[in-house]
C-alpha positions as CSV (number, residue, x, y, z in Angstrom):
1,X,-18.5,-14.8,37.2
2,X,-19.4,-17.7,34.7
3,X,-21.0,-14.7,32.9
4,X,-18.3,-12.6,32.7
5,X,-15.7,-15.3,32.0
6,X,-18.2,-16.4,28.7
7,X,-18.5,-12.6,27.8
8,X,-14.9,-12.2,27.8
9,X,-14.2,-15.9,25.8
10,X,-16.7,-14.5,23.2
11,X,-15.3,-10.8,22.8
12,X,-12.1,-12.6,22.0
13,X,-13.5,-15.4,19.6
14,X,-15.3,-12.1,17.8
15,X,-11.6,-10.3,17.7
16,X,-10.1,-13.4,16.6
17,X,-12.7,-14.0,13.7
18,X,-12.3,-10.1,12.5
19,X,-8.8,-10.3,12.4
20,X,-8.9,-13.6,10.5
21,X,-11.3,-12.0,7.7
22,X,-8.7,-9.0,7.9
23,X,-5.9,-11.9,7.1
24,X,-8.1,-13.6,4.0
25,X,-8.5,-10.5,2.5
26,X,-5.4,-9.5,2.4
27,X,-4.3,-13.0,0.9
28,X,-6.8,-13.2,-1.4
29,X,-5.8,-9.1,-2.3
30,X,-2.0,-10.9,-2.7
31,X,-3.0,-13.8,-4.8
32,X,-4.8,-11.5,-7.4
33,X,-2.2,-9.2,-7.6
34,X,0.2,-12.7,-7.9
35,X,-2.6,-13.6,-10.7
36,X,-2.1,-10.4,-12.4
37,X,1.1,-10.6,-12.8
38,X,1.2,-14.4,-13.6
39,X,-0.5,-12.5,-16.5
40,X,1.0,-10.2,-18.2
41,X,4.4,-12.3,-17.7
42,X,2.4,-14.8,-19.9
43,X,1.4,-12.1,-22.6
44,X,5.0,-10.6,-22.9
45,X,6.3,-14.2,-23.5
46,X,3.7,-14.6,-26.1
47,X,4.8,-11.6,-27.4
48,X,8.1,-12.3,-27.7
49,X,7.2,-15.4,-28.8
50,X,5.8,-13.9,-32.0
51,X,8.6,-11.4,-32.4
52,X,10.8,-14.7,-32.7
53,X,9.0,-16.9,-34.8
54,X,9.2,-15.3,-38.1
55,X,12.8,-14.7,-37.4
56,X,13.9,-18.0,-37.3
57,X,11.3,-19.2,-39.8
58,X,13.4,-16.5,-42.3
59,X,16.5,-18.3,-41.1
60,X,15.3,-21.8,-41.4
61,X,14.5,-20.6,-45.5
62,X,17.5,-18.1,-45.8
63,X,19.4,-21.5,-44.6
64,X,17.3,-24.2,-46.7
65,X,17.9,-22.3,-49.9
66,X,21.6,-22.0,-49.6
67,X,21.8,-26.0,-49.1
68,X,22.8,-28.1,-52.7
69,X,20.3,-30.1,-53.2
């Protein structure tokens, strides 16, 4: 009986350690995806970034050559 009781115990501590591995991979397949998106978020704002910097650098001149000195 002790046997069987053990058997049991350790069929269920194996179950419970696959389904755990199951449950990491599919957090660690969630924080990449997360990561990859973290990303290219990141690269569009640098993008953009760029796209507005030589506007307002034009409008910082356009407005510094208009002022009397």
């Amino acid at each position: 009986m002790a046997d069987s009781f053990q058997d049991l115990q350790l069929r269920e501590l194996k179950d419970m350690i696959t389904d755990l591995k199951k449950m990491i991979n599919t957090l660690q397949a969630t924080v990449d995806a997360a990561n990859k998106r973290e990303e290219a978020l990141m690269e569009e704002r640098d993008n953009l970034k760029d796209e507005i910097e030589p506007s307002s650098q034009k409008a910082f001149w356009h407005f510094q050559r208009k002022t009397p000195c």
